[in-house]
C-alpha positions in Angstrom: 31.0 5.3 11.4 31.7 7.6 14.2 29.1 7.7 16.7 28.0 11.4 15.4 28.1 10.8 11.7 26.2 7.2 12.4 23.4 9.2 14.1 23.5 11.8 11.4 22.8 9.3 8.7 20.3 7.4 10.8 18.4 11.0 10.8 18.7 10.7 6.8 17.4 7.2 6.7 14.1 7.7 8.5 13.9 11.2 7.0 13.8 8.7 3.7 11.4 6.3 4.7 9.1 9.2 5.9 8.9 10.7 2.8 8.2 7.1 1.1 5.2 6.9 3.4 4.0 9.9 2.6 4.7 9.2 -1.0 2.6 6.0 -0.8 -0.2 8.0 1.2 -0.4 10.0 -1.7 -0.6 7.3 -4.2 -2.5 5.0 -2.6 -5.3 8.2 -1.3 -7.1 6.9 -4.2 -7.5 3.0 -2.5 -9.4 4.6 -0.1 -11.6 7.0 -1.8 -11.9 6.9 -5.6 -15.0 4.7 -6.0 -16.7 6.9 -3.1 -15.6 10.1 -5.3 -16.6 8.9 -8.4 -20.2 7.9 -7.4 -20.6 11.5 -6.2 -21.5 9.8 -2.6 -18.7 12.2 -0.9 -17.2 15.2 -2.3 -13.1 14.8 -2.7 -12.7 17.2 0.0 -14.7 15.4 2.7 -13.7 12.4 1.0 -9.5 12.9 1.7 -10.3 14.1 4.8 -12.7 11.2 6.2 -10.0 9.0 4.8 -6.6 10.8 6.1 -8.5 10.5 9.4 -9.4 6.8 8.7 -5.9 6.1 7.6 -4.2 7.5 10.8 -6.9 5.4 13.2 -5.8 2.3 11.2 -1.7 2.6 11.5 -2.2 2.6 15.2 -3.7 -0.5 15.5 -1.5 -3.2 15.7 2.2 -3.7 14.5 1.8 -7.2 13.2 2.9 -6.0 9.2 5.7 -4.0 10.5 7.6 -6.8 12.4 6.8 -9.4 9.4 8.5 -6.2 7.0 10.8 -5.2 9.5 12.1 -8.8 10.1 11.0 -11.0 7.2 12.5 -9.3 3.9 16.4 -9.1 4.7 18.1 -10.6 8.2 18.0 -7.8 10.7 21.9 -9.4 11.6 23.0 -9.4 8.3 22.4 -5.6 6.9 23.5 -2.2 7.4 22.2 1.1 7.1 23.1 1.6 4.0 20.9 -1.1 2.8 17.6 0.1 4.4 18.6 3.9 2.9 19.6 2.0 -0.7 15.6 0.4 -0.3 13.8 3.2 0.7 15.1 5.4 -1.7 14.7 3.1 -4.5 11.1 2.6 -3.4 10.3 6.3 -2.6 11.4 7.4 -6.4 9.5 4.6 -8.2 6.1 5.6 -6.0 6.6 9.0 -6.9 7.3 8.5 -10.1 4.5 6.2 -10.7 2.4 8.7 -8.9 3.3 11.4 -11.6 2.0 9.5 -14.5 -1.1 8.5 -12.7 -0.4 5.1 -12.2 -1.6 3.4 -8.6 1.4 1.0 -8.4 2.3 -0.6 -5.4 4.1 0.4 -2.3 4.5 -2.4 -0.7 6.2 -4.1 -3.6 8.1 -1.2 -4.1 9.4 -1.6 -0.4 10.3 -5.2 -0.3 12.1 -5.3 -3.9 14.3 -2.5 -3.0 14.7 -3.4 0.4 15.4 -7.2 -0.8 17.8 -5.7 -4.2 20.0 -3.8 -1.7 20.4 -6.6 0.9 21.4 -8.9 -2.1 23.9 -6.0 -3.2 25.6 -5.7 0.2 25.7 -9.5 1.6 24.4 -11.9 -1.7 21.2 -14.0 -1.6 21.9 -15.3 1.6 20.7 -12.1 3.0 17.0 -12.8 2.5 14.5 -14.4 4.8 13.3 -17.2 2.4 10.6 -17.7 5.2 9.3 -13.9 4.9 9.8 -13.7 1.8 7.8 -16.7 0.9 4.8 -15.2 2.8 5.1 -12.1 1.6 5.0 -12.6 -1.8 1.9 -15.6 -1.8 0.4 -12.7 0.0 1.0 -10.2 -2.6 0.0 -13.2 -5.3 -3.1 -14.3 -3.9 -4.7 -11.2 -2.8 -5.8 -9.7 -6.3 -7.3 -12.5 -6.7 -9.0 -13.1 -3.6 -10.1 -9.3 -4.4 -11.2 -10.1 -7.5 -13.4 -12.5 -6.4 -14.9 -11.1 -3.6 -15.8 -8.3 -5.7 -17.5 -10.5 -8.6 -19.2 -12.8 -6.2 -20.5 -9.6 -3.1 -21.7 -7.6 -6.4 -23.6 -11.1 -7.9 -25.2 -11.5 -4.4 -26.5 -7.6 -4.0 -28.0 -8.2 -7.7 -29.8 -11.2 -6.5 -30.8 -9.6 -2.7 -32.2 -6.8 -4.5 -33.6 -7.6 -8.0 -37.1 -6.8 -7.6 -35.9 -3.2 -5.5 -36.0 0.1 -7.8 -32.7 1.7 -9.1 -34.0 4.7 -7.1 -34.2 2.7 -3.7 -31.0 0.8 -4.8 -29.2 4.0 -5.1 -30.7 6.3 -1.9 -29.8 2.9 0.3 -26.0 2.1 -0.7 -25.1 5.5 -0.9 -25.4 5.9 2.7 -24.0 2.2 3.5 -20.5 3.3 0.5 -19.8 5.9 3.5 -19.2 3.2 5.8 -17.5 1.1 3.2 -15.0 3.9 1.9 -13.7 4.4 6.0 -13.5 1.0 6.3 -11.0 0.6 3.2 -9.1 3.3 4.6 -8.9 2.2 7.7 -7.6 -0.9 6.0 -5.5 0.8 3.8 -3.7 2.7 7.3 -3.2 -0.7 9.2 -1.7 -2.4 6.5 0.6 -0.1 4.3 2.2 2.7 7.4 3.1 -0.4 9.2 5.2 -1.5 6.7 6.8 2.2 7.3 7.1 1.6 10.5 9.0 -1.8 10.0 11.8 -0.3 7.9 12.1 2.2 10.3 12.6 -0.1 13.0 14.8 -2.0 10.9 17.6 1.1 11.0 17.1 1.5 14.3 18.1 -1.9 15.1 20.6 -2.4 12.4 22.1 1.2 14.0 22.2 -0.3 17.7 19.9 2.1 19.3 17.4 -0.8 20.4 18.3 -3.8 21.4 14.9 -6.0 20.6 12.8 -5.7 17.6 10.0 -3.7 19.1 8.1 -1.0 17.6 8.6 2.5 19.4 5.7 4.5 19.9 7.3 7.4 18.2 7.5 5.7 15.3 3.7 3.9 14.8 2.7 8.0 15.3 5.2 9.1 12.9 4.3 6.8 10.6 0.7 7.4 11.6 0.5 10.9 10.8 2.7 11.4 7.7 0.4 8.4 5.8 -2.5 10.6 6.6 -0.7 13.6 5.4 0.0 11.8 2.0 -3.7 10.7 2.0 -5.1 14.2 2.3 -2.6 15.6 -0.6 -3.7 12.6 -2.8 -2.9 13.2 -6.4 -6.1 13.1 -8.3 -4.8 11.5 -11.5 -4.6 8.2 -9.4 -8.1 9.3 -8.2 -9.0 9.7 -11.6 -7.5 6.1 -13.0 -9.3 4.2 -10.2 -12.5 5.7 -9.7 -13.3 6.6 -13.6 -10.7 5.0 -16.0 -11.6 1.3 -15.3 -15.2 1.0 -14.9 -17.8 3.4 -14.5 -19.2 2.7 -11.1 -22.5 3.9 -9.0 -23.2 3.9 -5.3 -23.7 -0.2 -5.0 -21.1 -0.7 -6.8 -18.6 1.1 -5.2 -19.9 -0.6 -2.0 -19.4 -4.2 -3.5 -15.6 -3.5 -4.6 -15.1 -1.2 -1.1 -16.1 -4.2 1.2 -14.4 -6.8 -0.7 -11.5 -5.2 -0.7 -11.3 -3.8 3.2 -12.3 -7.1 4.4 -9.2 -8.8 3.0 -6.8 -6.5 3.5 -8.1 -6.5 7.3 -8.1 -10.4 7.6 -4.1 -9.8 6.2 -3.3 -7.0 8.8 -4.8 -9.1 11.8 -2.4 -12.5 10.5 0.7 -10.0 10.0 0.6 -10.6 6.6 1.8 -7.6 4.2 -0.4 -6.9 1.3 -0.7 -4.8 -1.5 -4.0 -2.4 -1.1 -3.4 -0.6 -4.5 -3.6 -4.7 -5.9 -6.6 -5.4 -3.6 -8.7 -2.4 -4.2 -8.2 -2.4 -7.8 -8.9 -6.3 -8.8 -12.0 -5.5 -6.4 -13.1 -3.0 -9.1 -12.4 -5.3 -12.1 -14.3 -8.5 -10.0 -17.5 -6.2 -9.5 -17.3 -4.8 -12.6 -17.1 -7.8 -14.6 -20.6 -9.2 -13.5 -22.1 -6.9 -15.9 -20.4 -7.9 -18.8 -16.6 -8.4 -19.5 -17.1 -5.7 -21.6 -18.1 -3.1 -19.0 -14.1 -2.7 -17.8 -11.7 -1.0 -19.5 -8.9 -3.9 -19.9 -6.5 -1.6 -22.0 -6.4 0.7 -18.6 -6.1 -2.4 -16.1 -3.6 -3.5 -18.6 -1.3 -0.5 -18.3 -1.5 -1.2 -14.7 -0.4 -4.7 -14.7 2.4 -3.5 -16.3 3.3 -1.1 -13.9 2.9 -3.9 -11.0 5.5 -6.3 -13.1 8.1 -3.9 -13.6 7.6 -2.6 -9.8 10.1 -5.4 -8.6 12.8 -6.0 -11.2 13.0 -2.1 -11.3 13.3 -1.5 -7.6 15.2 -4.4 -6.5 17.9 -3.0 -9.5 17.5 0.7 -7.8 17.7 -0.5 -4.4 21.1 -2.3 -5.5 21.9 0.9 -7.5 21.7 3.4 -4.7 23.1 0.7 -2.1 26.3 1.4 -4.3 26.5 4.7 -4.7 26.1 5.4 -0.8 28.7 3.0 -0.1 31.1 4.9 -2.5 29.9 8.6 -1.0 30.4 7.5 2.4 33.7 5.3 2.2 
């Protein structure tokens, strides 16, 4: 590409993965805040602002996710633009689509299978980072059920802390402590998912030549920053609605159990650079606190449609990705 027309489409490129981070800001608005809504602890308003604020805090603290994104899905030396655009595109429509039907899928699946679908459409399988990818995906594996649990066993121990307590006292105390609990999961949710923005952005950069190392700009953790907090504080409410209602019917401790389990391992993630899926965390929290009441007390036909949703994420991405990795290449030969 000329060097005009090669800036220009680096322009589109980021413009792309901005709008996938705000995309997954507004899905994933509910990881933050849908138990905290749904116990009536915080109203939605205070509740997406408290957590856009939390969100934007959390993306600028480290850039250990975006440089395991950035570097471990595809060989930085081996792509193009057109395979970062063909991935964030692919990953942009399926969050929004998922968004639309209420479904709190995952963006950071969404990311690396469309990111990994176009690489494999441009170069072959060589392309990938078997290290990365490796890592990655025992991370995305193993977190649900590290989430799920953490949740079952934090909820078991509250029951036995505070057996002889009154619901009333129960319910005065972990109302106040579910406030701390809902900015520390989006906190969480900030430092883990806009880095991975930031790593695909990075990614064109480098791929385009206009940095030499694979550092992450300033400009870029803000950008990223700011448009996931955006996307937080537009959060569609039907995702609300399917985490914070659909699944399990929660009060104030309980919201607390599956808010702490989840934060804390999507923070011990973040600080090891691993990338992780908060929708996955957050919500097999839910399931693992509420199954210590009785198996009976979640609503396994609504986790089931979102189990779904997570296993089609990467066959149907990674196809997309390779999709529109084909269709650029024929718009801009």
């Amino acid at each position: 590409m000329l060097d005009s027309t090669s800036l220009t489409f680096l322009i589109l490129v980021v413009l792309v993965a901005v709008v996938f981070d705000f995309a997954n800001g507004f899905n994933d608005a509910a990881n933050a805040i849908a138990t905290v809504v749904s116990t009536r602890v915080m109203s939605p308003l205070t509740a997406v602002i408290m957590a856009a604020g939390m969100n934007f805090v959390g993306a600028i603290s480290g850039t250990a996710v975006a440089k395991a994104v950035g570097t471990g899905v595809v060989d930085p030396e081996g792509v193009t633009l057109l395979t970062v655009a063909g991935g964030v595109a692919a990953a942009a429509t399926w969050v929004f689509v998922a968004t639309r039907f209420g479904m709190p899928v995952s963006g950071s699946h969404s990311l690396i299978a469309g990111v990994a679908g176009a690489g494999i459409a441009q170069a072959g399988w060589g392309v990938l980072v078997e290290s990365g990818i490796r890592k990655i995906l025992l991370g995305l594996a193993f977190s649900p059920i590290l989430g799920l649990a953490a949740g079952f066993v934090i909820m078991l121990t509250i029951y036995w802390i505070f057996r002889r307590a009154t619901p009333t006292l129960i319910t005065a105390l972990f109302g106040k402590l579910q406030i701390g609990t809902a900015a520390a999961m989006a906190f969480s949710h900030g430092s883990n998912d806009a880095q991975k923005t930031m790593g695909i952005i990075t990614l064109a950069l480098f791929v385009n030549g206009r940095i030499d190392t694979f550092e992450i700009p300033l400009w870029v953790i803000i950008l990223s920053a700011s448009v996931m907090a955006a996307g937080t504080y537009l959060g569609g409410s039907r995702v609300i609605r399917t985490l914070g209602v659909r699944i399990v019917a929660m009060r104030p401790v309980n919201g607390f159990a599956a808010e702490s389990a989840a934060a804390s391992i999507i923070e011990l993630a973040t600080r090891t650079g691993i990338p992780v899926s908060t929708t996955h965390v957050i919500t097999s929290s839910i399931i693992g606190m509420g199954s210590t009441r009785r198996l009976s007390a979640v609503r396994w036909g609504v986790a089931k449609g979102i189990v779904y949703a997570w296993i089609l994420t990467f066959p149907a991405c990674a196809l997309m990705g390779a999709a529109l990795f084909h269709l650029l290449n024929l718009v801009t030969d």
